[in-house]
N, CA and C of each residue as an Amber inpcrd file, in Angstrom:
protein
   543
  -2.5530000 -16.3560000  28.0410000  -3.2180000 -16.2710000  26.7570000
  -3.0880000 -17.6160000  26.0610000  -4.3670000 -18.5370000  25.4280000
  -4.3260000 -19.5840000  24.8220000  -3.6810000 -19.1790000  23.2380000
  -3.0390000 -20.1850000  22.5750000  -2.8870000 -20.0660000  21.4690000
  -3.3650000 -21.2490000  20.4380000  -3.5310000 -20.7950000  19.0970000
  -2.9990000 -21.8770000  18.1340000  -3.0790000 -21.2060000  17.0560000
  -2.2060000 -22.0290000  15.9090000  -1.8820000 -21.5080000  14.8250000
  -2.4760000 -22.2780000  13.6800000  -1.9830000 -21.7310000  12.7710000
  -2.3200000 -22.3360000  11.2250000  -1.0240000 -22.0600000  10.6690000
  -0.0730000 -22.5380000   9.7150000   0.6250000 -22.5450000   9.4330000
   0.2970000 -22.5840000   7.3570000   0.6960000 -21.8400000   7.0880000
   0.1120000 -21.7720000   5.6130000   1.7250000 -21.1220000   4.1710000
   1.7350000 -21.8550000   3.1510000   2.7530000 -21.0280000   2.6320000
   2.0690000 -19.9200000   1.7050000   2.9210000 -18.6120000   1.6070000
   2.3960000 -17.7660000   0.8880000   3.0700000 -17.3240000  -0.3590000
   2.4520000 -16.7060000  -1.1940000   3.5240000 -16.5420000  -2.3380000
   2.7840000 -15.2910000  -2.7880000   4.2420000 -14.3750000  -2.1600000
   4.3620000 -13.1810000  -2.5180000   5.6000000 -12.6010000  -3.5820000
   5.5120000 -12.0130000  -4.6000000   6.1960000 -11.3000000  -5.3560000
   6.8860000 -12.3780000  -5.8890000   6.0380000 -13.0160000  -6.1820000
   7.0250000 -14.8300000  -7.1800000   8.0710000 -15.6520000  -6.3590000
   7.6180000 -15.4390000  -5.0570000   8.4850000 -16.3470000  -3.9500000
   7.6800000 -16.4120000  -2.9600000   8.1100000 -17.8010000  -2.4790000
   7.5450000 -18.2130000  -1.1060000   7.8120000 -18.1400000  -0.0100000
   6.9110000 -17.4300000   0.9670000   7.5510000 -17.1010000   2.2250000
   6.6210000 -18.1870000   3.2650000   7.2760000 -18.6490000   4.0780000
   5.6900000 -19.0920000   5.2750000   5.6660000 -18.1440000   5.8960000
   4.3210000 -18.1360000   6.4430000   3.3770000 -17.2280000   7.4620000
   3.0290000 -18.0380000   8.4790000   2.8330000 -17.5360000   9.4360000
   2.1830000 -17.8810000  10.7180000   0.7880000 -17.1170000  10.6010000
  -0.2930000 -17.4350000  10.7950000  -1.5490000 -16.6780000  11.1430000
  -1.9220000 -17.2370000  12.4430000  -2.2140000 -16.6520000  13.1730000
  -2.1930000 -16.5850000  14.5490000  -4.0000000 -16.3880000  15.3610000
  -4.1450000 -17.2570000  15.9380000  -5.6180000 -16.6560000  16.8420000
  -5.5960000 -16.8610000  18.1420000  -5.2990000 -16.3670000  18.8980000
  -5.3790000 -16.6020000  20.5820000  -6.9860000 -15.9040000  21.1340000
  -6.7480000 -16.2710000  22.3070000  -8.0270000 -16.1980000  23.7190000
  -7.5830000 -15.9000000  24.8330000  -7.9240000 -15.1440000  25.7260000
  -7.4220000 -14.9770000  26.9700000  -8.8840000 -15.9360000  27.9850000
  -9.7300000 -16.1700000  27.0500000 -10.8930000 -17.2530000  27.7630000
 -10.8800000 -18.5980000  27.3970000 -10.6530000 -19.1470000  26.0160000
 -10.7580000 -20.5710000  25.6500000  -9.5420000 -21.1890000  25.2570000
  -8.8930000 -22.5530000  25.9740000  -7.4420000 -22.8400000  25.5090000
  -7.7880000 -24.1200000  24.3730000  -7.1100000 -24.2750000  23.4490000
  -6.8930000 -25.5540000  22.8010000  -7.4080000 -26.6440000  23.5690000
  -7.6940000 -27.6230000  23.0680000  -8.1200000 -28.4110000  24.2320000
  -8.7390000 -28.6930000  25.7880000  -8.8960000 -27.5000000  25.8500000
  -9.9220000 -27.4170000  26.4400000 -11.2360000 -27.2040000  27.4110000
 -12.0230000 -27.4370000  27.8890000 -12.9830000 -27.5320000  27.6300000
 -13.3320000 -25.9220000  27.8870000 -14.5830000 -25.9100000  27.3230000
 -15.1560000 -23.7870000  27.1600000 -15.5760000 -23.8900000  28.6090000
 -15.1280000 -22.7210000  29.1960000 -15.3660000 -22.2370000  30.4170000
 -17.2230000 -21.9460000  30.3740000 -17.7860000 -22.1070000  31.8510000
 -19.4460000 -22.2700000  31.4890000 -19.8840000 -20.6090000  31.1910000
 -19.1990000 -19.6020000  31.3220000 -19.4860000 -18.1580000  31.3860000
 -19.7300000 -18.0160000  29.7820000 -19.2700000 -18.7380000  29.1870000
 -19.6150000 -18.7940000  27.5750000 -20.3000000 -20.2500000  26.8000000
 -20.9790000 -20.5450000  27.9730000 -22.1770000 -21.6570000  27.6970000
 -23.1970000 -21.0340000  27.0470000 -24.1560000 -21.5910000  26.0650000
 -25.4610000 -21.1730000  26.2590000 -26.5760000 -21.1020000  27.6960000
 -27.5860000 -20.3740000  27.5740000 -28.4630000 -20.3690000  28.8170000
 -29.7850000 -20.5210000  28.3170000 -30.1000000 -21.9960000  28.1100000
 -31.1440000 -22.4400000  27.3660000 -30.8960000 -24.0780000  26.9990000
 -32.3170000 -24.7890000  27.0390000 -32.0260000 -25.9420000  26.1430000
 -31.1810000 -26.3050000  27.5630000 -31.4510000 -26.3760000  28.8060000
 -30.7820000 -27.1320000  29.6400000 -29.6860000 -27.0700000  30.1550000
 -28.9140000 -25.8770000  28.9040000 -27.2080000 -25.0730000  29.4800000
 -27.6570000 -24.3210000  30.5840000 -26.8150000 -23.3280000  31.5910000
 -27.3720000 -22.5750000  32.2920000 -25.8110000 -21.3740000  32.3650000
 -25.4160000 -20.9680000  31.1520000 -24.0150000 -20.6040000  30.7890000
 -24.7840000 -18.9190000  30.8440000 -23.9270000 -18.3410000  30.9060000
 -24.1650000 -16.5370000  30.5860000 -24.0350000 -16.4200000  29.2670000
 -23.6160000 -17.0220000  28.2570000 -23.7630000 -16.8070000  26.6160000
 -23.6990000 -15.6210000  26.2930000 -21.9120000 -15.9390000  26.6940000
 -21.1970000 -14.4870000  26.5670000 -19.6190000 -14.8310000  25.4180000
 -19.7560000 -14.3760000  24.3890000 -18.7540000 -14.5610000  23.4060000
 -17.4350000 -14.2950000  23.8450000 -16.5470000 -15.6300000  23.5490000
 -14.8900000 -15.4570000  23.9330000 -14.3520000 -14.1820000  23.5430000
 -13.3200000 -13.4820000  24.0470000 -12.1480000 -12.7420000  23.7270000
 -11.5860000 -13.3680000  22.4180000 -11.5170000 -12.7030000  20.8680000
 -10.4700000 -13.5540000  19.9910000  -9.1520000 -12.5550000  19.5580000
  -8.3220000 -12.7450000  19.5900000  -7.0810000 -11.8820000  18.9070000
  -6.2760000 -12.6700000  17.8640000  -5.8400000 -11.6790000  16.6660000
  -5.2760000 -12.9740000  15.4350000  -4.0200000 -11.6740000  15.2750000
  -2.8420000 -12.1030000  14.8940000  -2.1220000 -11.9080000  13.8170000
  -1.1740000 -12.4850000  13.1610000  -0.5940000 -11.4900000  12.0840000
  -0.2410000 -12.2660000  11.2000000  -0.4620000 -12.8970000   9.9890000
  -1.5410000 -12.3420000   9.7670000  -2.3680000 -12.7110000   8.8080000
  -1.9610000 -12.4600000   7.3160000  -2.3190000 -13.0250000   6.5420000
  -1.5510000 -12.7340000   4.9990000  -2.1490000 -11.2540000   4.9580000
  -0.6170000 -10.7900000   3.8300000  -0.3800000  -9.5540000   3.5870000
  -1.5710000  -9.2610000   2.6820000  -2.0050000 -10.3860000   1.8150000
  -3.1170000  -9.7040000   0.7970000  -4.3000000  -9.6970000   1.4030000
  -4.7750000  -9.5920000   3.2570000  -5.7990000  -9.6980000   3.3870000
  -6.5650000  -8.5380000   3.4740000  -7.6610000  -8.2350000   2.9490000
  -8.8170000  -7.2980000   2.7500000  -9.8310000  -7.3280000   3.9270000
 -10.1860000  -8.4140000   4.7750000 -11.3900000  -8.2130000   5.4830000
 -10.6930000  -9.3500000   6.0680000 -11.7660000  -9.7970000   7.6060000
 -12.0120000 -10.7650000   8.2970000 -13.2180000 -11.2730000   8.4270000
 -13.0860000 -12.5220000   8.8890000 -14.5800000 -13.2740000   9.2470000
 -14.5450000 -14.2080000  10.4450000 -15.3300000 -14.0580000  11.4380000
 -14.9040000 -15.1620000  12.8130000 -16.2490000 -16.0780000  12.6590000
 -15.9330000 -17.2100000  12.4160000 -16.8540000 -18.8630000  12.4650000
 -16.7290000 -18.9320000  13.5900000 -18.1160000 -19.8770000  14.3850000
 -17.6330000 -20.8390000  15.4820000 -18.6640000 -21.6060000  15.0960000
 -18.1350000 -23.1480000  15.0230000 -19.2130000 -24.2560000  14.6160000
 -18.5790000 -25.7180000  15.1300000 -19.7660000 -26.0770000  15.6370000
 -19.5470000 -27.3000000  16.4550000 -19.6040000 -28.5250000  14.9430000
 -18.8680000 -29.8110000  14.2060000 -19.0730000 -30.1870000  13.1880000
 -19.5990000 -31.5110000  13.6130000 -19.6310000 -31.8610000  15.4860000
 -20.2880000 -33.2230000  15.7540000 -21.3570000 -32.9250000  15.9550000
 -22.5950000 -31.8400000  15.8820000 -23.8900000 -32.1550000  16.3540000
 -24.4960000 -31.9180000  14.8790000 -26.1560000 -32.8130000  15.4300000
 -26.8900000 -32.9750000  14.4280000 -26.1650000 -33.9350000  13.5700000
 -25.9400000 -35.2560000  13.8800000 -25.6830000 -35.9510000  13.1540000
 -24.5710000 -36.2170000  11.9180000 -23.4800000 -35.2430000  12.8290000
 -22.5020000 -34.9790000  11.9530000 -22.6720000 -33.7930000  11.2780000
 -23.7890000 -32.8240000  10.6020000 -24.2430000 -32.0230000  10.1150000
 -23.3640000 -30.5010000  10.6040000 -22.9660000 -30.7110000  11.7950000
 -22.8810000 -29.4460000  12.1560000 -24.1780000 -28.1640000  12.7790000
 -23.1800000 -27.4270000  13.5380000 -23.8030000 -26.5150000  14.1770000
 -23.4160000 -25.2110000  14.0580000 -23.8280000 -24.0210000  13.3090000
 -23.1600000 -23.0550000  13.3940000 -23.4310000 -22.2270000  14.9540000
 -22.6430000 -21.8690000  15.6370000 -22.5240000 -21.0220000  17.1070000
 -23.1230000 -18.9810000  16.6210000 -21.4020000 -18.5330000  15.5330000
 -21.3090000 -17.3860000  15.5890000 -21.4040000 -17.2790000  14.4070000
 -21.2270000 -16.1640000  13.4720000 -20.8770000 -16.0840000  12.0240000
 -20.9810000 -14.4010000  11.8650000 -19.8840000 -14.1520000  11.8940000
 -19.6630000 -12.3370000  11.6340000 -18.3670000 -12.0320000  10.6320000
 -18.8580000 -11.3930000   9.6370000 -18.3550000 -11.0270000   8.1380000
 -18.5830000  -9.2400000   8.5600000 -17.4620000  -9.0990000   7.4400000
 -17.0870000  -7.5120000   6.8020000 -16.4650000  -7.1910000   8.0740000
 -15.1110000  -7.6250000   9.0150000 -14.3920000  -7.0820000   9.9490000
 -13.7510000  -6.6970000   8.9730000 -13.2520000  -4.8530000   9.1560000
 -12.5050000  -4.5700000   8.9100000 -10.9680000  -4.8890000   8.5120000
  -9.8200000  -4.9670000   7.7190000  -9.0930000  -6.0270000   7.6880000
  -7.9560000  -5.2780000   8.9910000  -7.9120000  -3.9400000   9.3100000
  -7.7910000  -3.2340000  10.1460000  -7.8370000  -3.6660000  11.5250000
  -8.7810000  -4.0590000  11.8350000  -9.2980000  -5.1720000  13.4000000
  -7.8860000  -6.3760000  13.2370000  -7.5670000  -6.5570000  14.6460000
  -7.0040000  -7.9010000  15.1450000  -7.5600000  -8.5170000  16.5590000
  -8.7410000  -7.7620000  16.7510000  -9.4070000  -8.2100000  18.2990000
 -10.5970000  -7.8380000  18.0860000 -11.6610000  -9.0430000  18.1600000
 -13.1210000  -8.9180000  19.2590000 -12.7860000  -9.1960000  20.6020000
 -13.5160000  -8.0970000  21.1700000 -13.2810000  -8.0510000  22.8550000
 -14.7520000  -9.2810000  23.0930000 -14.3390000  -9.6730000  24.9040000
 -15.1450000 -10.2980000  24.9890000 -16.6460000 -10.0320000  25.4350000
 -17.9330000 -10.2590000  24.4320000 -19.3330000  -9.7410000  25.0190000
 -19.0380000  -9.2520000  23.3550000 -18.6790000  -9.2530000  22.5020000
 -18.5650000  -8.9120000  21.2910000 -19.9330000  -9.1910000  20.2780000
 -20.1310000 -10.8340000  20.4520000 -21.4070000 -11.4100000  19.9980000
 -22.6160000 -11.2210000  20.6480000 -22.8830000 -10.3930000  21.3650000
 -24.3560000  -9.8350000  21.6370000 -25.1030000  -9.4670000  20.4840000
 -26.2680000  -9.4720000  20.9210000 -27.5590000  -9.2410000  19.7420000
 -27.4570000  -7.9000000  19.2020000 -27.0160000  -6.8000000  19.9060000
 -26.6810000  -5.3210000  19.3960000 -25.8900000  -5.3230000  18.7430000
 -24.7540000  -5.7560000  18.8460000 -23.4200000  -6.0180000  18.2290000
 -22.3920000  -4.6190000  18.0540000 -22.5460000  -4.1830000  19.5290000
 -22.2930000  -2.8090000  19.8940000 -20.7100000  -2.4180000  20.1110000
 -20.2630000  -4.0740000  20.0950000 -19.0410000  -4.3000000  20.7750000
 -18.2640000  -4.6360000  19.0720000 -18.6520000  -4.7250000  18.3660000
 -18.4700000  -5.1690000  16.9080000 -17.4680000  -3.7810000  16.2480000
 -16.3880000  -4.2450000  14.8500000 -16.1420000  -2.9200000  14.2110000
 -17.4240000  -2.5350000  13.1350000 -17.3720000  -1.2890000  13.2560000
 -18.4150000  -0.7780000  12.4500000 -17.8050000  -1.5070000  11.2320000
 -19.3950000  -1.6980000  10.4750000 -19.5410000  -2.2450000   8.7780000
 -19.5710000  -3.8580000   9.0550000 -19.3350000  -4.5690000  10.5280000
 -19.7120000  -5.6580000  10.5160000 -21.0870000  -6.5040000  11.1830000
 -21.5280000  -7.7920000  10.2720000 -22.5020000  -7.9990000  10.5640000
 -22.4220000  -9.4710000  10.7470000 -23.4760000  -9.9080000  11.9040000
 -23.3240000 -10.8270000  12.3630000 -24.7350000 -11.8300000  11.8260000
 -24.3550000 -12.6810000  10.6390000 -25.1110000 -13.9530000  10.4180000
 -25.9200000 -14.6360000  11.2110000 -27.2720000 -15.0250000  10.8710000
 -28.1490000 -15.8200000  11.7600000 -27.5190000 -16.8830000  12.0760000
 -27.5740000 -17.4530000  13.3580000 -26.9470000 -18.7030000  13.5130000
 -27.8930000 -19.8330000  13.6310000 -27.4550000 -21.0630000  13.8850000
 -28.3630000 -22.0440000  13.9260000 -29.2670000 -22.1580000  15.1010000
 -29.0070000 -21.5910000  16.2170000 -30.1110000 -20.7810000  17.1900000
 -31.4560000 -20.0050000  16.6630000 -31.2200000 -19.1850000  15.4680000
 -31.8800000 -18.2340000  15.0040000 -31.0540000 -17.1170000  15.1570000
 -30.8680000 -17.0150000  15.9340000 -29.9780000 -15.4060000  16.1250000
 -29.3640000 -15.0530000  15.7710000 -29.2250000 -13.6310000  15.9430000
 -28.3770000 -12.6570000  14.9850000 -26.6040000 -12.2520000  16.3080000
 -26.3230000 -13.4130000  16.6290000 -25.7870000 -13.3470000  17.5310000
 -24.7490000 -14.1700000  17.7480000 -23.7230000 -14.4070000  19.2580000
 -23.0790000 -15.3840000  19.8270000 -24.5140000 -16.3610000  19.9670000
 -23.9200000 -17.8960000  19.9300000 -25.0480000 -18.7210000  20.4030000
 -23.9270000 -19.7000000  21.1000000 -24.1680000 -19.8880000  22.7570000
 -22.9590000 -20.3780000  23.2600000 -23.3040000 -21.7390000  22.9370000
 -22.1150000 -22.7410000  23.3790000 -22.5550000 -24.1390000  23.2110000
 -23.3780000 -24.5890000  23.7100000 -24.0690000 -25.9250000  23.7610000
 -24.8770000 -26.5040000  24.6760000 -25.4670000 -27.2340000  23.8170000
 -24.2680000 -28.7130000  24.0620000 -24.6660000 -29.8710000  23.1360000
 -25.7900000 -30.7040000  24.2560000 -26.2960000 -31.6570000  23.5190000
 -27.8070000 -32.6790000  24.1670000 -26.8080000 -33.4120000  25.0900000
 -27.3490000 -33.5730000  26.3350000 -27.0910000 -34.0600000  26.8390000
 -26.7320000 -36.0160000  26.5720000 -26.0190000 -36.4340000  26.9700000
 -25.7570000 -37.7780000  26.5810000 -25.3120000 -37.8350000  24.7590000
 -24.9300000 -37.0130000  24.3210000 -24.8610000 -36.8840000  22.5540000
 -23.0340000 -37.0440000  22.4650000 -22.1080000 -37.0660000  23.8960000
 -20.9320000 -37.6560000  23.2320000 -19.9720000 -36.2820000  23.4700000
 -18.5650000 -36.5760000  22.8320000 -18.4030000 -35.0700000  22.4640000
 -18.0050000 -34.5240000  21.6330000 -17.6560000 -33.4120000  21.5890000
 -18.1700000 -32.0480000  20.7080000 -17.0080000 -31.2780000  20.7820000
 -16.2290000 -30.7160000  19.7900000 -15.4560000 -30.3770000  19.4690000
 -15.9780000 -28.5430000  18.6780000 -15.1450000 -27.5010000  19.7770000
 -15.7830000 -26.0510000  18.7530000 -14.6570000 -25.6090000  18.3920000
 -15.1590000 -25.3320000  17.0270000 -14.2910000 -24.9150000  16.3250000
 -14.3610000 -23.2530000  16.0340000 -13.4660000 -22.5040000  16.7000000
 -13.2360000 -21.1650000  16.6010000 -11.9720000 -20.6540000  15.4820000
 -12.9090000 -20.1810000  14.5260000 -12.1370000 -19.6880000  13.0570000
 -12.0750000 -18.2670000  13.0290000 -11.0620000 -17.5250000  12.5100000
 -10.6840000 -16.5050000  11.9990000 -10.2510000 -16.6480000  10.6290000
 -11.4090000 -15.7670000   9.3810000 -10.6600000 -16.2350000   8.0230000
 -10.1050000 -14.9270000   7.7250000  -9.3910000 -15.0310000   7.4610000
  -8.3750000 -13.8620000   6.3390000  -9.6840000 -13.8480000   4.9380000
  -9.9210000 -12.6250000   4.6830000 -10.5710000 -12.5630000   3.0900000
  -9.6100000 -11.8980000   2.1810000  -9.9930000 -12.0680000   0.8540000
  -9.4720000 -11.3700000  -0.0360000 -10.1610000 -10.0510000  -0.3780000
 -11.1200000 -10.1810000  -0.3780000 -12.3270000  -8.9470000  -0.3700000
 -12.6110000  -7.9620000   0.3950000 -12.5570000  -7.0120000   0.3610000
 -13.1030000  -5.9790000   1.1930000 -14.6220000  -6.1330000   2.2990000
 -15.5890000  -6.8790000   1.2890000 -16.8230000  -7.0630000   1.5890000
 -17.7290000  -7.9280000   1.1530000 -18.0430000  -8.5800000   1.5510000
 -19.2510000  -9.7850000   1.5360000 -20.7130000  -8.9710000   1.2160000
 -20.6870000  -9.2590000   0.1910000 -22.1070000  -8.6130000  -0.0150000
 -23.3180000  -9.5350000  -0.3080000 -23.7190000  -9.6610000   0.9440000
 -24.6480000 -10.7120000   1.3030000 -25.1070000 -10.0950000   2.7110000
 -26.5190000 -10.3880000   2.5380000 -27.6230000  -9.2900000   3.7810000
 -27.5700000 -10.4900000   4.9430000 -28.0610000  -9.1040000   6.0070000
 -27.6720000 -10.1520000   7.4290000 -28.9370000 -11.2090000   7.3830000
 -29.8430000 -11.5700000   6.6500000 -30.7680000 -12.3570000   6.7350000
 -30.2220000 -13.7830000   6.3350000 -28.9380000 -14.0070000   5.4180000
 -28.3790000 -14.8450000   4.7700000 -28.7470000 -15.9030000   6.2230000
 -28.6340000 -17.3270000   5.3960000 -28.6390000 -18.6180000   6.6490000
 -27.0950000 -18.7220000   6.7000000 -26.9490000 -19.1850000   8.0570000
 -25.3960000 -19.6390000   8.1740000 -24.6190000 -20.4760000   7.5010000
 -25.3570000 -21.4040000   6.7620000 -24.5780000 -22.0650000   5.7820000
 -24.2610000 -21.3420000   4.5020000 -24.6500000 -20.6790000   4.0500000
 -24.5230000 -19.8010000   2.9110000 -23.2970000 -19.1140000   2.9730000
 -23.6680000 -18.7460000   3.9190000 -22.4620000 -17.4550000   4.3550000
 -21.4570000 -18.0040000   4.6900000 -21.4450000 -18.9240000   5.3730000
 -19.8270000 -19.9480000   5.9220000 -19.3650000 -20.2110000   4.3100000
 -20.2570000 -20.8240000   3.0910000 -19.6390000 -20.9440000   2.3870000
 -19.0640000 -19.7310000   1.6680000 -19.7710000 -18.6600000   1.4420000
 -18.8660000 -17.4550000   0.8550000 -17.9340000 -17.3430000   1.5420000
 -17.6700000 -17.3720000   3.0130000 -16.7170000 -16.9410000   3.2850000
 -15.5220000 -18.0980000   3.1440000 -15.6900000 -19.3350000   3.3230000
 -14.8810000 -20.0370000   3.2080000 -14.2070000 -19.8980000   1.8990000
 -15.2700000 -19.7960000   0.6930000 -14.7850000 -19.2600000  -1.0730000
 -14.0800000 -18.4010000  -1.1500000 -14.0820000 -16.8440000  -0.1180000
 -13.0910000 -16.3610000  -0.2820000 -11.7220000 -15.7550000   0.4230000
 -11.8130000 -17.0360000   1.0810000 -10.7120000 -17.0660000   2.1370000
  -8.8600000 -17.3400000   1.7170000  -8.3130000 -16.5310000   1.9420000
  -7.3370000 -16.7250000   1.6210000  -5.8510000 -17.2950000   3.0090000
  -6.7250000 -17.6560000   3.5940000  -5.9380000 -17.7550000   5.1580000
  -7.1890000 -17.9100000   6.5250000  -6.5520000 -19.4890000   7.1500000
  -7.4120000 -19.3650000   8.9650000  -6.5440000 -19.8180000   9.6520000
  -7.3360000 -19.2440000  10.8170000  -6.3140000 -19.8910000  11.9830000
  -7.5010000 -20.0230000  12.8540000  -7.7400000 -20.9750000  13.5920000
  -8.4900000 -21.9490000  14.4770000  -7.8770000 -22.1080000  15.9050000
  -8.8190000 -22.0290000  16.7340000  -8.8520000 -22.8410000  18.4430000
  -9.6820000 -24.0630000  18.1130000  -9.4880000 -24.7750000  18.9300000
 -10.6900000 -26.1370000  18.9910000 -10.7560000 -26.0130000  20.2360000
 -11.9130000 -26.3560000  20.5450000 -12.3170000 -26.7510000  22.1900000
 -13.2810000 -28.2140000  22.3990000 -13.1440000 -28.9820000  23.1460000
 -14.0400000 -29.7360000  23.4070000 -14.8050000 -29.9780000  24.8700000
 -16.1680000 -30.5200000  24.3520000 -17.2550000 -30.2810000  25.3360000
 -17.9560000 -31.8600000  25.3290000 -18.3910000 -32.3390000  26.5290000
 -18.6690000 -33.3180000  26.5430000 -19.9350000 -33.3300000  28.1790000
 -21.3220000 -33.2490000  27.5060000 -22.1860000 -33.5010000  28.7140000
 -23.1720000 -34.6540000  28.7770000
């Protein structure tokens, strides 16, 4: 199982404790590179664009909901790329299994919905940077919310929504991976 952490202090009941928040993979390690079974299959990838395994805990005690990002921040000119974007996980959940980000989102906890990504889709969108463009660093987030629920429709654009959720994040923990074709 890959790991990495976030390390964050918390302050509960007028004292500070640290936390560990935690996100592992049994498919993508730190550094690296994404296995091709979770490539895109398009645009020249030829990957099965099949969403990693994620597991988190540990997460702050005041958390209400989850949210899993994946966004590449070297393509498009620095601009970024959003991959995934799924809000209102239960705060209950500590695992998307893997095949999770399909277009049905069958594999999902009920009440969550998965953000258009910069693909268009309402989906996983695996990597698959331009060829000769350098490399590329993905960034796989798990946010802790404070909120129960994001109330914002699945039509929202991915930037919108990365920012609510980032606004009401009270805790992440991140994988990075890098890709270079």
């Amino acid at each position: 199982m890959m790991r990495a952490t976030l390390t964050f202090a918390a302050f509960l009941s007028g004292t500070s404790a640290a936390m560990t928040f935690e996100v592992t993979s049994p498919d993508i390690a730190p550094g690296k590179p994404v296995p091709q079974k979770f490539m895109y299959n398009a645009y020249g990838c030829t990957g099965e664009n099949i969403s990693p395994a994620l597991s988190w805990k540990d997460a702050p005690a005041e958390t209400k909901s989850f949210a899993v990002l994946a966004h590449d921040p070297d393509a498009r000119a620095g601009a970024g790329f959003w991959h995934w974007l799924v809000f209102n996980i239960p705060a209950s959940t500590t695992s998307l299994s893997q095949g999770a980000g399909e277009l049905a989102g069958k594999s999902l906890p009920p009440g969550a919905i998965q953000a258009e990504n910069d693909f268009g889709d309402h989906s996983w969108g695996g990597p698959c940077p331009p060829p000769g463009s350098g490399a590329h660093n993905y960034i796989y987030t798990v946010y802790a919310l404070g909120v129960e629920k994001l109330d914002l429709p699945k039509s929202i654009t991915a930037a919108v929504a990365a920012q609510s959720i980032m606004k009401n994040a009270i805790g992440k923990a991140s994988i990075t991976v890098p890709i270079t074709r």
